[in-house]
N, C-alpha and C positions, 0 to 999 in steps of 0.2 A: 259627451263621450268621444273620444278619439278614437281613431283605429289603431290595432297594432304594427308596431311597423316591423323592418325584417330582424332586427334582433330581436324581439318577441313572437314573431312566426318559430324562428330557428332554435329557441331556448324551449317551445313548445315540443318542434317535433323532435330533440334529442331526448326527449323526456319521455316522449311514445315509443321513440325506439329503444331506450333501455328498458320500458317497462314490457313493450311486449317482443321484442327481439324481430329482425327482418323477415323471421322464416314466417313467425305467426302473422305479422301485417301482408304478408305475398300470398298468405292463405286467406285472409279474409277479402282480399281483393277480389283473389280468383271464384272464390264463393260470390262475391256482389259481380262481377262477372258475367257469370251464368246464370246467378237471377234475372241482368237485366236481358239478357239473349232468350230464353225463356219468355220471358215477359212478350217482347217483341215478336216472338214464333206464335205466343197465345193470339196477339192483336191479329196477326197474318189472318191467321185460324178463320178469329171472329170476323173479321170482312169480308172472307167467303162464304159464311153462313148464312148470315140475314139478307141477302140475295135469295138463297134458298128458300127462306122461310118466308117471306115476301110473297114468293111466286104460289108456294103451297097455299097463303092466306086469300090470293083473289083466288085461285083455283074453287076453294070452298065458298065465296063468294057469288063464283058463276054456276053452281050447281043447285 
């Protein structure tokens, strides 16, 4: 198998942009977007947590 080269990239994506027109592919961008920002605020979240939970676990350890 070969890879596609640039005139098969560019025949590809004229073919996504008629089918789904620019507004809708800037709308699904901006939705995968905010998934991945999301996503990133979740991980934040979790790595302050289990510090947390950590500390509570020896806590009921030493009692």
């Amino acid at each position: 198998m070969h890879a596609p080269g640039i005139w098969g990239i560019i025949v590809v994506a004229v073919v996504v942009i008629l089918l789904f027109g620019r507004g809708k592919i800037a709308g699904v961008m901006g939705e995968v977007a905010s998934g991945i920002k999301s996503f990133q605020r979740g991980m934040r979240d979790e790595d302050n947590k289990p510090s947390a939970r950590i500390d509570t676990e020896s806590e009921k350890k030493d009692a």
